[in-house]
C-alpha positions in Angstrom: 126.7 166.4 -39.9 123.6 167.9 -41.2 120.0 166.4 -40.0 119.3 165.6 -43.4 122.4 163.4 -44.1 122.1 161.8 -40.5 118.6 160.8 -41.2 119.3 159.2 -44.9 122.4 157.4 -42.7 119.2 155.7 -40.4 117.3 155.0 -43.5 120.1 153.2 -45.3 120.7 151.4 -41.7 117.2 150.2 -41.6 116.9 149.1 -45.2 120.2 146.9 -45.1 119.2 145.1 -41.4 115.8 144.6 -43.4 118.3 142.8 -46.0 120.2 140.9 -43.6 117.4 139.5 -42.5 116.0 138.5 -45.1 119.1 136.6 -46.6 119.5 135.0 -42.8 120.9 131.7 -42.8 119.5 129.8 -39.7 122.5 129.3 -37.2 123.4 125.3 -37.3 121.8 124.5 -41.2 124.2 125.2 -43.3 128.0 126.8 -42.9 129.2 127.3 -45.9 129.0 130.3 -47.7 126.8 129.6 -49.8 124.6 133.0 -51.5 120.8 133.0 -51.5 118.4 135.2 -53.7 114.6 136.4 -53.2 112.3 134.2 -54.9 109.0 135.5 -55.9 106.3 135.5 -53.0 109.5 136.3 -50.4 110.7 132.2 -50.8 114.6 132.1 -50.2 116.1 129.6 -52.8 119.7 128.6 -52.6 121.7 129.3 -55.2 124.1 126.2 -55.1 122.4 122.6 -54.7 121.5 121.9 -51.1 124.2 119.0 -51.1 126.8 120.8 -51.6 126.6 122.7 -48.0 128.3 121.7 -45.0 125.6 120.4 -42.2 127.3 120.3 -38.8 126.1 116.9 -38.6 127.8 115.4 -41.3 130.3 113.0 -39.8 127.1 111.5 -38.1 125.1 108.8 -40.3 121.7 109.3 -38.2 119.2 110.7 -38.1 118.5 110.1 -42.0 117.2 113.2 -43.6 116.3 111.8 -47.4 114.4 108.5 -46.8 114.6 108.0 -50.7 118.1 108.7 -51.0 118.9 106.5 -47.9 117.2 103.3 -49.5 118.9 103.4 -52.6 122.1 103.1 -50.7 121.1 100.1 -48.6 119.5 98.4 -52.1 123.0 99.1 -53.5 124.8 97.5 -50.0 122.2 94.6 -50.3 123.4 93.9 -53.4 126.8 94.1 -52.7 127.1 92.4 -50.1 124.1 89.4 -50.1 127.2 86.5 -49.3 126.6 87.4 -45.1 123.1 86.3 -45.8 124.0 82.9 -47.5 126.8 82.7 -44.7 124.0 83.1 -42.1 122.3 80.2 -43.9 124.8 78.1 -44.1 124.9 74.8 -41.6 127.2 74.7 -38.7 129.4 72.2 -40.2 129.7 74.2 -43.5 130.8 77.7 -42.3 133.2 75.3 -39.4 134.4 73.9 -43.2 135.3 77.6 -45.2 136.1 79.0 -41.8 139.2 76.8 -42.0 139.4 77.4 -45.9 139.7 81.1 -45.6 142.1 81.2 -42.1 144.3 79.0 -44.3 144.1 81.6 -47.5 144.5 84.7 -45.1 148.2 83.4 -43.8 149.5 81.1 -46.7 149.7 84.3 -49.1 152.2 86.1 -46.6 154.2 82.6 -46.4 154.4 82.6 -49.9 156.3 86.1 -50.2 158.1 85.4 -47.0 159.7 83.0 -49.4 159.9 84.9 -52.3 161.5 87.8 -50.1 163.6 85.7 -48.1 165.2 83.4 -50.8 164.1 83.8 -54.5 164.1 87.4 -55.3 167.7 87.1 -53.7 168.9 83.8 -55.2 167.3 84.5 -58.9 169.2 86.6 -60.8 167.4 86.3 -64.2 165.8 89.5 -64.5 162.8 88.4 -66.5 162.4 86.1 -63.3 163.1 88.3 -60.7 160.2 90.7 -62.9 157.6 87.8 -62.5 158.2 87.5 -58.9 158.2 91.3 -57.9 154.6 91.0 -59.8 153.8 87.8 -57.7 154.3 89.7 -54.7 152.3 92.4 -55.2 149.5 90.0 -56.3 149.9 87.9 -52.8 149.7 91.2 -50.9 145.9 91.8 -52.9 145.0 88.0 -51.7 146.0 88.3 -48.5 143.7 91.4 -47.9 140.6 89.7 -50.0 141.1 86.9 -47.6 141.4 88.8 -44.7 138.5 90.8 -45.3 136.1 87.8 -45.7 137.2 86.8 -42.3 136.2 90.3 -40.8 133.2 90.3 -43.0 131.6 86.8 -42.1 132.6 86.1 -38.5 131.0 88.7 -36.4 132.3 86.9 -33.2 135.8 89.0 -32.0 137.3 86.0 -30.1 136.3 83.8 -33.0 137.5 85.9 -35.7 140.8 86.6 -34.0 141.2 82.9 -33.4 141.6 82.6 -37.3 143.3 85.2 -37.9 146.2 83.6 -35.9 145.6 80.3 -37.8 149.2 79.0 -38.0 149.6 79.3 -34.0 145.7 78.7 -32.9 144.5 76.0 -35.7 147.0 72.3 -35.6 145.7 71.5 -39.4 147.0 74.9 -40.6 150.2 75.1 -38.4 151.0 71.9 -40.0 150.5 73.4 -43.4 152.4 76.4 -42.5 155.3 74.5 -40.8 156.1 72.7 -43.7 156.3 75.4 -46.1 158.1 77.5 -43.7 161.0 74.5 -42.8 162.0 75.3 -47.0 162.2 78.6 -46.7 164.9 77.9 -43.6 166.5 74.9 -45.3 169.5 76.4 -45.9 170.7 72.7 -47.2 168.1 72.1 -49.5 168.9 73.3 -53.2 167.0 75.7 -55.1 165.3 73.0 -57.5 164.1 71.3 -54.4 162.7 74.7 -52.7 160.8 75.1 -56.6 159.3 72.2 -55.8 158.2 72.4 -52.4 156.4 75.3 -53.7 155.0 74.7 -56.9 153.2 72.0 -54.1 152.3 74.7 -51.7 150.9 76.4 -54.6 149.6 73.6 -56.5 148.5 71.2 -53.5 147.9 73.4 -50.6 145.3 75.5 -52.5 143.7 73.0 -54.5 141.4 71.7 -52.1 140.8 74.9 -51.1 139.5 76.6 -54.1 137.8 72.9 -54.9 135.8 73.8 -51.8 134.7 77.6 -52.4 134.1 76.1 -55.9 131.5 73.7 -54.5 129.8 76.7 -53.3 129.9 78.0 -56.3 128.0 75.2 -57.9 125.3 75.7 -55.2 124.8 79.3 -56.5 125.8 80.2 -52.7 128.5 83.4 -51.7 129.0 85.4 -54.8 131.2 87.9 -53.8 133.7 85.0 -52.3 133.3 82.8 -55.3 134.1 85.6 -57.8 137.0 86.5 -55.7 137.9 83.1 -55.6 137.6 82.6 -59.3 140.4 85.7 -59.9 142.7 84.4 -57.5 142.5 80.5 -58.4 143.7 81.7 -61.9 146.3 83.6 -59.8 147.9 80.4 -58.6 147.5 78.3 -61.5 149.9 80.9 -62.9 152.6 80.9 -60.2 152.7 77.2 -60.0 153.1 76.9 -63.9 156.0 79.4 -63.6 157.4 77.2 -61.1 157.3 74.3 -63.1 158.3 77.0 -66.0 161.2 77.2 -63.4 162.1 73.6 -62.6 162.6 72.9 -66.5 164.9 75.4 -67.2 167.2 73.9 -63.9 170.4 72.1 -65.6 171.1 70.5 -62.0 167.7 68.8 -61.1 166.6 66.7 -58.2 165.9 63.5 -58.8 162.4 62.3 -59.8 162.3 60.4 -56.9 163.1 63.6 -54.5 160.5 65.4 -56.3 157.6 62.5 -55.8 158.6 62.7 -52.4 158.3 66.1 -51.8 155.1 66.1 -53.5 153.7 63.4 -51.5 154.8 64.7 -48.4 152.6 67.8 -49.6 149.9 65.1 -50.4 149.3 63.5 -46.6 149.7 67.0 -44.9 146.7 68.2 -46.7 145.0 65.2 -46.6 145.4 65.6 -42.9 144.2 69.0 -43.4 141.0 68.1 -45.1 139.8 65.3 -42.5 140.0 68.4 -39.6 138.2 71.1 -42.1 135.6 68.7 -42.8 135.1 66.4 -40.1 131.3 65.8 -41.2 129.9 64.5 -44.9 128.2 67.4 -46.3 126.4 66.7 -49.8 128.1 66.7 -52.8 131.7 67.2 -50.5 133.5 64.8 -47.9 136.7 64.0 -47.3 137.6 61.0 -49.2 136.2 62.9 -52.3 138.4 65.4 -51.2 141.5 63.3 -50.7 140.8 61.7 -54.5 140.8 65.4 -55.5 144.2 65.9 -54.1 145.7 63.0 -55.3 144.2 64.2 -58.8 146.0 67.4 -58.9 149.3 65.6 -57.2 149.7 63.6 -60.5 149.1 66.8 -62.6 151.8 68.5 -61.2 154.5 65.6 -61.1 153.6 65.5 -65.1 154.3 69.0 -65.0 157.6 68.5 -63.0 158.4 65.6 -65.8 157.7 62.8 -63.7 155.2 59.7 -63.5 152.2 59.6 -61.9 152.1 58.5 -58.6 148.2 57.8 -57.4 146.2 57.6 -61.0 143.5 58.8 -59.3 140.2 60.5 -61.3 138.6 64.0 -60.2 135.7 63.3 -58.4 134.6 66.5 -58.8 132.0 67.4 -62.1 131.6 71.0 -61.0 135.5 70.8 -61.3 135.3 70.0 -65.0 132.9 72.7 -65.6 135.6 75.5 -64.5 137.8 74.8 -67.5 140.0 72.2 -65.9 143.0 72.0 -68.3 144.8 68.6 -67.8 148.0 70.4 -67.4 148.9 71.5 -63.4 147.0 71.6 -60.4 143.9 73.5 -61.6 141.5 75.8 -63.4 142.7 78.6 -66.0 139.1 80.0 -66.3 139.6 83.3 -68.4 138.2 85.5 -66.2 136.6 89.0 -67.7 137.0 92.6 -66.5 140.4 91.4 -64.7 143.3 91.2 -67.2 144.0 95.2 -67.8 142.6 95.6 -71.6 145.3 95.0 -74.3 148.1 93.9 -72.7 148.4 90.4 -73.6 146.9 91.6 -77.0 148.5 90.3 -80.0 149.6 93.1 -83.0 147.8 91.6 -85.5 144.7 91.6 -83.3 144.7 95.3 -82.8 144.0 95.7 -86.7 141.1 97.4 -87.7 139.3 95.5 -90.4 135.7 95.2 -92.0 135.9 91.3 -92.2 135.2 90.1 -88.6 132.7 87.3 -87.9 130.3 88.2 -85.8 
């Protein structure tokens, strides 16, 4: 090798570690491979948005490098979620009250589709039926884990929160409830018109009070994320207990009415007993007897429903009740809900015409 050729080798050597340097990516900033380019006055720029690169800490939430970004994400959360505030405010007696609400939603959605597992889906063999109840499941399944996740949202306390996740062995009132429903879905003597009925009731009774309660939140402009919730899914099971009674009336072998008024009634005094251990205290606006008229309210709905008399002739003595669309027809509240139903599909033909004649 000449010395003239070994000398431009050094220079080239020197001029491209003069390079490297300058593009340098500090060890432990960024690891992706990301270019960089000279900026005028010797500034390195990145090519691609800072973002975008991999930082070694970023499975780690602190420390926060973009303040600004940081607080639009906890206005966002705040806004999200402001029901644990109002749950924070709430009295003792209220939260003991929808603590034993929301145990009682978290396991009666599974009971529900242990039944319609375990004896309808195999006894049914209408297929438009057995359509309706492979939807119903699925639908159970997404109440279940709303339900659930209002438990593990609101009750910060492990022992307490557990406690109600085991309602049916940990909480009498709701082992009652669940013992009832879960002796007709074991009957093996009991006929299928009488299991309809036992669970239009479960449906129709056993939730009634329920949602009347979350609705009396409601009307206090308290929890919106559980009222909303509670809105979608009370619509829910208005639905599945009208296709129960859809059910019952298409049944060539009935029970007799005065099976059905007991089995209703029996429905009646367990939740009733349910109500005096959920709300052992008058709050304002909601005790028990109000609660028990309520009850007996949407009792006599659904015996109409089932063809039979009413049994108690009781009145709602709920107005913020009324206000949620109360249709005189089963246990409760068909509010049309926006944003729920999945656009178009209980759209008629005609109302998918495009004309220039619409009122507006």
């Amino acid at each position: 090798m000449s010395l003239a050729t070994r000398d431009l080798n050094v220079l080239n050597n020197l001029k491209n570690t003069t390079r490297d340097k300058e593009n340098h990516v500090p060890e432990g900033t960024i690891t992706t491979t990301a270019k960089v380019e000279k900026k005028r006055g010797g500034r390195l720029v990145w090519k691609m948005s800072p973002f975008c690169g991999r930082t070694p800490g970023r499975f780690v939430m602190f420390p926060i490098e973009y303040e600004d970004i940081w607080r639009m994400y906890k206005k966002a959360e705040a806004s999200f979620w402001t029901d644990l505030p109002h749950w924070d405010s709430l009295k003792p007696e209220e939260r003991h009250f929808i603590s034993h609400i929301l145990a009682f939603f978290a396991a009666s959605d599974g009971i529900v589709n242990e039944n319609l597992v375990e004896r309808f889906s195999q006894e049914v063999q209408v297929t438009e039926a057995r359509c309706f109840y492979g939807f119903q499941m699925a639908i159970e399944n997404v109440h279940s884990e709303m339900y659930s996740l209002l438990i593990d949202t609101y009750i910060k306390d492990a022992a307490e929160r557990e406690r109600l996740f085991n309602a049916i062995e940990t909480m009498p009132c709701i082992k009652r409830k669940a013992d009832w429903a879960l002796r007709w879905i074991g009957d093996r003597s009991a006929g299928f018109g009488e299991r309809v009925v036992a669970f239009a009731a479960v449906e129709g009774i056993f939730f009634s009070g329920s949602f009347a309660s979350i609705f009396w939140l409601k009307k206090r402009g308290l929890m919106p994320g559980l009222t909303f919730s509670n809105e979608l899914i009370s619509r829910d099971e208005g639905l599945h207990t009208d296709f129960a009674c859809l059910m019952f009336s298409h049944l060539v072998h009935k029970p007799s009415a005065e099976r059905v008024r007991q089995i209703v009634c029996d429905a009646v005094i367990i939740e009733q007993e349910f109500l005096t251990d959920a709300l052992p205290v008058a709050l304002i606006g909601m005790n028990c007897e109000l609660m028990k008229r309520y009850i007996e309210f949407v009792a006599d709905r659904l015996l109409i429903e089932l063809g039979c008399e009413k049994v108690y002739n009781s009145e709602n003595p709920f107005d913020f009740m009324e206000h949620i669309s109360l249709e005189g027809k089963t246990n409760f509240f068909e509010k049309k809900v926006g944003e729920y139903q999945k656009a178009g599909v209980m759209a008629k033909k005609e109302d998918q015409v495009f004309t220039l004649d619409a009122d507006f």
